[in-house]
C-alpha positions in Angstrom: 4.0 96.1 115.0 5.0 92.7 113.6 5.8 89.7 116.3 9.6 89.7 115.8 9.7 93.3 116.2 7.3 92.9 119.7 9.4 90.2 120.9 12.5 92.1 120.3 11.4 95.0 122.0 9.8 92.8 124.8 13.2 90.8 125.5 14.8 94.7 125.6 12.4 95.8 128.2 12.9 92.7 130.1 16.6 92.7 130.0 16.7 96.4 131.9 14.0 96.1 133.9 15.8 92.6 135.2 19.5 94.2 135.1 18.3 97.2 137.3 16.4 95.1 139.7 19.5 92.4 140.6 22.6 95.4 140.3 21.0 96.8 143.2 21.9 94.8 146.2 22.3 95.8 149.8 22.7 93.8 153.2 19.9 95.1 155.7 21.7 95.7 159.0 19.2 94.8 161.2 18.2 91.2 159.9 21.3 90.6 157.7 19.3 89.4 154.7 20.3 90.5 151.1 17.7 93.3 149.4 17.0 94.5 146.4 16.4 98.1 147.4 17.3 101.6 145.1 16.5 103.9 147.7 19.1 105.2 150.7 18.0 105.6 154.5 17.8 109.3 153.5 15.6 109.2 150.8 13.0 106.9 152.9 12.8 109.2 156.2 12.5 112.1 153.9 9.3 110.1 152.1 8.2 109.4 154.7 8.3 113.0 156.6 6.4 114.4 153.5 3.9 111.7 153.7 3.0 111.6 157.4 0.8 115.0 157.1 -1.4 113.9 154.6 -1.5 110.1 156.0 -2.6 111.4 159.3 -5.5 113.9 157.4 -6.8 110.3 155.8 -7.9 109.3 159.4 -8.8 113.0 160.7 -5.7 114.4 161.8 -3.9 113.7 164.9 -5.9 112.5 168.1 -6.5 115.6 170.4 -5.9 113.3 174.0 -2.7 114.1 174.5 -2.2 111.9 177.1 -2.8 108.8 175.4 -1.0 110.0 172.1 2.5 110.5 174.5 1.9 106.9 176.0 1.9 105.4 172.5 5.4 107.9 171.7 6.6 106.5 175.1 5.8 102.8 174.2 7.5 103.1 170.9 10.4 104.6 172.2 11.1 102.6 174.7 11.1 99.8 171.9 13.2 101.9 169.8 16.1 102.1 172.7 15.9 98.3 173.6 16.7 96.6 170.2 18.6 97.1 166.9 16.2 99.7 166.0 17.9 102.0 168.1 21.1 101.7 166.0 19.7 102.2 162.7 19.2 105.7 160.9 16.1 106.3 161.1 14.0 108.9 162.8 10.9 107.3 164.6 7.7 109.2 165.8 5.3 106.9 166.6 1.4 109.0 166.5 -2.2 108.1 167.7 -4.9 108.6 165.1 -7.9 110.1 165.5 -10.5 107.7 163.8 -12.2 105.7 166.0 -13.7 103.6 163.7 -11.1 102.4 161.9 -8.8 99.6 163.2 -5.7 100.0 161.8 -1.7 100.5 162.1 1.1 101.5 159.7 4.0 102.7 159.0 5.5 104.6 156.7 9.1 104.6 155.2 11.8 106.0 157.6 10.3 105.7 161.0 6.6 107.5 160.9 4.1 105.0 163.2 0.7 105.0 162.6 -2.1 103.9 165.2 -5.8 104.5 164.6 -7.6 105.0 168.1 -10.0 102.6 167.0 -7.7 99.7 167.3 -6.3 101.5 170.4 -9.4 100.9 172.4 -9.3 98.2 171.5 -6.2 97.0 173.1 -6.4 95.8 176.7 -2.8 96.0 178.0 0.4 97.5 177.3 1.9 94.3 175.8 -0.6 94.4 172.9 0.0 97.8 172.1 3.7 97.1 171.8 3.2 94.5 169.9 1.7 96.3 167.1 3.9 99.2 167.2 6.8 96.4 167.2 5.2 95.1 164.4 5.3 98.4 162.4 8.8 99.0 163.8 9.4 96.0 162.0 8.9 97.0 158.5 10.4 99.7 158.7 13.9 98.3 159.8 13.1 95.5 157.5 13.1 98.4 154.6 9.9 96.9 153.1 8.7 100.0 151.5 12.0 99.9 149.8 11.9 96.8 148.4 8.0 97.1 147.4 9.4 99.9 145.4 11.4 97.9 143.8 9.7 95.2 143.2 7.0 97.0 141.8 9.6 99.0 139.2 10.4 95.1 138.5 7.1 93.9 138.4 5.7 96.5 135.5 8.8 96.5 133.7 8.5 92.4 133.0 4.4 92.7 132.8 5.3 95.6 130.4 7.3 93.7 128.0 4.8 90.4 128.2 1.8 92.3 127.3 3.8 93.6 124.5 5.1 89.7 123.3 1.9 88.7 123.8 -1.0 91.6 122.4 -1.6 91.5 118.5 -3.8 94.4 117.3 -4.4 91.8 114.9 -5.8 89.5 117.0 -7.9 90.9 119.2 -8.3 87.8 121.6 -5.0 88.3 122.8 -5.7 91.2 125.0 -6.9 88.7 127.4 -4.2 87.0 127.8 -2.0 90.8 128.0 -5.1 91.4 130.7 -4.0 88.1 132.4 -0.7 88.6 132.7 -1.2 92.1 134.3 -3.8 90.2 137.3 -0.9 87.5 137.8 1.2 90.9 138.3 -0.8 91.7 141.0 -1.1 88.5 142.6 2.5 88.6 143.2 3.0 91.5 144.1 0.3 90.8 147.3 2.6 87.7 147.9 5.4 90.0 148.6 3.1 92.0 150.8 2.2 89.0 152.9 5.6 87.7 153.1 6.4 91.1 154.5 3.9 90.9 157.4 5.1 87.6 158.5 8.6 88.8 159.2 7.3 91.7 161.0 5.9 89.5 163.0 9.1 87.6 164.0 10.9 90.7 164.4 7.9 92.3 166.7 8.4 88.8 168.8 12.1 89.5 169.1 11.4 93.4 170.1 8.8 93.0 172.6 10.6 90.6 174.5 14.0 92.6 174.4 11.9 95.8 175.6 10.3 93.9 178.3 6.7 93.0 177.2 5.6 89.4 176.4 5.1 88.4 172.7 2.6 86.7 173.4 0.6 89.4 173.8 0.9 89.5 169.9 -1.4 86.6 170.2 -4.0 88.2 171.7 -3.6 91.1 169.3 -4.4 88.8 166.1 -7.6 87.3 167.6 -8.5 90.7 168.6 -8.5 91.9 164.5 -9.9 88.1 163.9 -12.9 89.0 166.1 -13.4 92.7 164.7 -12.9 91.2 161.2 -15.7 89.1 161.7 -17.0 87.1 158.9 -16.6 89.6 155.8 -13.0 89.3 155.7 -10.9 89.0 152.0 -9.8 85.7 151.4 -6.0 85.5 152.1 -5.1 85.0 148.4 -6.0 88.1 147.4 -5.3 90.2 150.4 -1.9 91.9 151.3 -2.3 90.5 155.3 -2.4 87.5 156.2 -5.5 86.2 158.2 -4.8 86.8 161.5 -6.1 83.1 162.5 -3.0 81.6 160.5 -1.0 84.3 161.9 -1.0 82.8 165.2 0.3 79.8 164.1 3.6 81.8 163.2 3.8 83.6 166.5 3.5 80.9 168.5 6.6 79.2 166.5 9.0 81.8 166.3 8.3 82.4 170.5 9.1 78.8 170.6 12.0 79.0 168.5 13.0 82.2 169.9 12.5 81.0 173.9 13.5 77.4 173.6 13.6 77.0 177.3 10.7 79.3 178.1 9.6 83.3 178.5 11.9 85.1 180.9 10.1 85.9 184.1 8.9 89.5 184.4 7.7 90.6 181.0 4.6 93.0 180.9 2.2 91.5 179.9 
């Protein structure tokens, strides 16, 4: 293919992938900021229906104590009916996993709550717990499996048309630099990933507090992960969460922005 042919079709590609990305604007309801999303409310609960089954089998299906598994429903609820989550569409479940080795949360698109009973145990009070359940609330009201989608479509469509512009079959050197572009891809991508986390965070800060449990309990929960992390942790660059030490940091800023004049008394702690 010669290079104004490549560059052509490269410029083409571009073009849509750019077109499709910005025509597709909404205004998120909850934190009022402007999205690139092309998926409805709908079509995320219903992704994220099909996908809790085979989420939950990935960390040994559902945790048999049912006692602890309805707290965790009742904690998330009762987070659910307190703030702006309440009034959105979506349909939350929030579910107790049963590895107990692994520590991790998630959610999935539409409301489906993930917590591993390994981090459970790991949680000491009531606060912490809703603190990472308000986190996961979080991204889903913030619609960040939406706009990962998106981005993503984005994302290959422009990495797709530079390692056309840039890969000669003549040259075979310049598969490096088509290989290059593809990593940078990546890179980004993760920064989106980050960025999400942080604003979960804020939003958790706001959700706690409006359901009656003190943010700062978030605290806690990051040194918590800092300690089981230990010291074989992924550098930040190249890891879709931030480190929970530099996650702190942020916490402790948006409670101060948030509370200007102080906690309110009687939060759970």
């Amino acid at each position: 293919m010669r290079g104004g042919l490549r560059y052509i079709i490269a410029l083409i590609i571009a073009g849509f992938s750019l077109i499709s990305y910005y025509c597709k604007r909404s205004t998120n309801e909850v934190t009022g900021e402007v999205q690139h999303v092309d998926m409805t409310t709908e079509q995320e609960i219903a992704l994220g229906l099909q996908a809790a089954p085979e989420m939950a089998q990935q960390y040994g299906g559902l945790h048999p104590d049912r006692q602890a598994a309805a707290r965790v429903e009742e904690i998330g609820q009762q987070l659910v009916r307190s703030t702006k989550a309440g009034q959105t569409p979506y349909k939350f479940q929030f579910h107790l996993l049963a590895d107990e080795n692994t520590i991790n949360a998630f959610a999935l698109p539409g409301g489906q709550i993930f917590i591993t009973a390994g981090l459970l145990k790991n949680l000491r009070t009531e606060g912490q717990v809703a603190g990472v359940l308000a986190h996961e609330i979080g991204h889903v009201v913030g619609r960040h499996s939406a706009e990962q989608v998106a981005k993503s479509s984005l994302t290959q469509g422009l990495t797709g048309a530079a390692a056309i512009a840039v890969y000669d079959p003549d040259r075979p050197s310049t598969a490096a630099a088509a290989a290059a572009t593809a990593m940078v891809a990546k890179l980004v991508t993760m920064r989106f990933g980050r960025e999400d986390e942080l604003e979960s965070d804020r939003l958790a800060v706001d959700f706690t507090a409006q359901a009656g449990y003190n943010p700062e309990a978030m605290v806690q929960v990051m040194q918590i992960l800092e300690q089981a992390g230990g010291g074989s942790r992924t550098p930040e660059f190249m890891s879709t969460h931030p480190n929970p030490g530099n996650r702190i940091g942020e916490i402790q800023q948006e409670i101060a922005a948030q509370f200007p004049q102080g906690l309110p008394a009687g939060l759970k702690p």
